[in-house]
N, C-alpha and C positions, 0 to 999 in steps of 0.2 A: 503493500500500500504506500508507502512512504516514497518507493523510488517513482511509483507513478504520479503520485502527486511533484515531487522535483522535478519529474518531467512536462508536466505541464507548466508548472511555475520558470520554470529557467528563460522559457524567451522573453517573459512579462519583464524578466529583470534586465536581460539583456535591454531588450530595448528602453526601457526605463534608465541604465546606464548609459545608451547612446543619445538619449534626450537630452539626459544632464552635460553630456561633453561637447552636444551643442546647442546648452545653451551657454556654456560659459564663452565656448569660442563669438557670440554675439555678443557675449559681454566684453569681450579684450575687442571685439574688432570699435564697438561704442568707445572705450577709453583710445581706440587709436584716431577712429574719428573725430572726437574733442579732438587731443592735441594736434591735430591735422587743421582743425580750424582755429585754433587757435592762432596756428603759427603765420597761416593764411590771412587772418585777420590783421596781425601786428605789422606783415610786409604791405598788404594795402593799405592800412591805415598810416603807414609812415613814407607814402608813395609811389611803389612800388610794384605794381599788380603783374607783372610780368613775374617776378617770381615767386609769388603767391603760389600758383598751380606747381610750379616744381616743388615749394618748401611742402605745401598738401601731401602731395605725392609722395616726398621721404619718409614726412613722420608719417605716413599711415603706413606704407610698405605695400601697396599696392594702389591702381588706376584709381581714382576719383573723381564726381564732379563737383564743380567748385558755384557758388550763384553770393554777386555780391550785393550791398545795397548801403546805402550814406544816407543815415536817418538826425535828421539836426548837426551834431558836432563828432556824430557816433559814425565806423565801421562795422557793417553788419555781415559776417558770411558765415555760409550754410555751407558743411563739404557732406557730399550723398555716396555711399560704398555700398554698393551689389554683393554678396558674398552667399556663397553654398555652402553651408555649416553640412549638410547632408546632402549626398549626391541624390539620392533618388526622391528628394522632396523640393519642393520650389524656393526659386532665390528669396534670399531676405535682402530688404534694402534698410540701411543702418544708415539716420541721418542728425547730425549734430550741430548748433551755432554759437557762433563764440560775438562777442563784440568787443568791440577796441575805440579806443578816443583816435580820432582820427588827428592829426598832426598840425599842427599852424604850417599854412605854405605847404603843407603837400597836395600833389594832381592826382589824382586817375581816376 
């Protein structure tokens, strides 16, 4: 009795362990997209929007999209990251914003 019941119970847990390992992979990729928008925010808000999308792209460690916006004296950007935490279930989109004092004298 007991091996049968372990054998029903073992995929429950199997996959209840691969839920849990992604969901934390969603949680690291969330802290990579903050600091991705962060750093994103600090080069356009100190004039620089050209390399914005590259500093994005380091600290996250993968492609991102970047969307920016200048609200009063404020730097506003969004960076959005696509990521497959599980292959055989649909992407997840992880998106974060950061704001920044935008600079006396800077353009873009």
């Amino acid at each position: 009795m007991v091996t049968a019941e372990t054998a029903l119970t073992l995929p429950v847990l199997v996959l209840l362990t691969l839920v849990g390992v992604a969901a934390v992979g969603v949680g690291q990729a969330r802290l990579r997209c903050a600091d991705a928008a962060g750093e994103a925010a600090r080069a356009v808000a100190r004039g620089d929007p050209v390399a914005a999308a590259g500093r994005a792209r380091s600290a996250a460690g993968a492609p991102v999209e970047l969307s920016t916006a200048s609200v009063a004296s404020d730097t506003r950007v969004t960076v959005r990251m696509r990521l497959h935490p599980v292959s055989w279930l649909p992407a997840v989109t992880v998106a974060e914003t950061a704001v920044a004092a935008t600079e006396p004298g800077a353009t873009g």
